[in-house]
C-alpha positions as CSV (number, residue, x, y, z in Angstrom):
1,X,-29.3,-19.9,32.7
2,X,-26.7,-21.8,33.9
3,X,-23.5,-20.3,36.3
4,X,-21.0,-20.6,33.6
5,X,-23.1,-18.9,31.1
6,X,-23.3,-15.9,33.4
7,X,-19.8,-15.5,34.2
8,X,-19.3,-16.0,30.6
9,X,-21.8,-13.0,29.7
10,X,-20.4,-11.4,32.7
11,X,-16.9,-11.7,31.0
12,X,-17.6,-10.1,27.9
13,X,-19.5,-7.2,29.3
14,X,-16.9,-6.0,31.4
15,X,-14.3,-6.6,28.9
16,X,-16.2,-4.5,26.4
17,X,-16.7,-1.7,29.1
18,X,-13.3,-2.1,30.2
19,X,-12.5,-1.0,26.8
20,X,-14.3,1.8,26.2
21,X,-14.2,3.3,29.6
22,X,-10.7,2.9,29.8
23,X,-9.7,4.5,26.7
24,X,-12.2,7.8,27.2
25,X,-9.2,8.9,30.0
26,X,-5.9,8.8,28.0
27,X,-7.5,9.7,24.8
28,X,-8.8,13.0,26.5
29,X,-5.4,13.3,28.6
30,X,-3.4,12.7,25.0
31,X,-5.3,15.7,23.3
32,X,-4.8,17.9,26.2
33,X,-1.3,17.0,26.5
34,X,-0.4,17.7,22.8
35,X,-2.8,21.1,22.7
36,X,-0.7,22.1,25.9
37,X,2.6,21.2,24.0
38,X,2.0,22.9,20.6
39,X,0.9,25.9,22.6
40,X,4.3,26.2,24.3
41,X,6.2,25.5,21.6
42,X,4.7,28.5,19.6
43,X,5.1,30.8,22.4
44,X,9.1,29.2,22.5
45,X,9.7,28.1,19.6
46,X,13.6,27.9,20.6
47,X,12.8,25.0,23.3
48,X,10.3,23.2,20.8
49,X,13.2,19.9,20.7
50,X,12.6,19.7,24.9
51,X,8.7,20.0,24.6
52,X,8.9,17.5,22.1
53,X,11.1,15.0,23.9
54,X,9.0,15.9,27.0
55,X,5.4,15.4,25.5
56,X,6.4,12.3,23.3
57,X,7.6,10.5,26.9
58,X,4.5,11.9,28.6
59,X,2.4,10.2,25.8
60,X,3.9,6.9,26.4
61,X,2.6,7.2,30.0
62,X,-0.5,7.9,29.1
63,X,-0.6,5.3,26.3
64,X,0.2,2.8,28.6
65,X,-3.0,3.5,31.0
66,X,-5.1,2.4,28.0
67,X,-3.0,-0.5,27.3
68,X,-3.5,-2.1,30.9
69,X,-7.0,-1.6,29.9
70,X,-6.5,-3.8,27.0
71,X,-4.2,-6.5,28.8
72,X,-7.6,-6.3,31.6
73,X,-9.6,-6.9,29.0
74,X,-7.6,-9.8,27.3
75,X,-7.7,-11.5,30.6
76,X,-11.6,-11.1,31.5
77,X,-12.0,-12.9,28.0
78,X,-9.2,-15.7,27.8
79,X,-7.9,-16.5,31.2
80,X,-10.6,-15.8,33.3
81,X,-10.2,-17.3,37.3
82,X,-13.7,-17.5,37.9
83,X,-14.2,-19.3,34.4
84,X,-11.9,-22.2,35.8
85,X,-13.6,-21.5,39.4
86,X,-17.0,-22.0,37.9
87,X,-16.6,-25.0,35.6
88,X,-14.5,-26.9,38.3
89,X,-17.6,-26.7,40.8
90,X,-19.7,-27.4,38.0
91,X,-18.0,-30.5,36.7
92,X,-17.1,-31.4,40.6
């Protein structure tokens, strides 16, 4: 096996794991998050509009964590450095 068919196999492992690693976090943070909110807004129900507002920005945070992970992952499959590293020396 040649070097650019392991960084290539490389790639798409760690993309894949990137994935599915990185999503476990904010999808367990999001649930928590929103069971929190829905909890306070039945105890107040009269501050339910500010615990909205307040979890719906928090979820965007959280959101975003998993969304690097995706933008990670993007890059580990189509603009990978040590693809362009490896096939240079190999070509060279």
């Amino acid at each position: 096996m040649s070097a650019v068919e392991i960084i290539g196999i490389a790639s798409i492992i760690m993309a894949g794991l990137t994935i599915a690693i990185g999503s476990i976090g904010p999808a367990l943070a999001q649930g928590r998050a929103i069971t929190q909110a829905l909890t306070a807004m039945a105890q107040q129900p009269d501050e339910a509009a500010t615990i909205a507002r307040t979890l719906f920005v928090g979820l965007a945070m959280i959101e975003s964590l998993a969304i690097y992970c995706l933008v990670v992952a993007m890059i580990l499959i189509y603009a990978n450095p040590f693809w362009n590293y490896v096939t240079a020396k190999a070509g060279g």
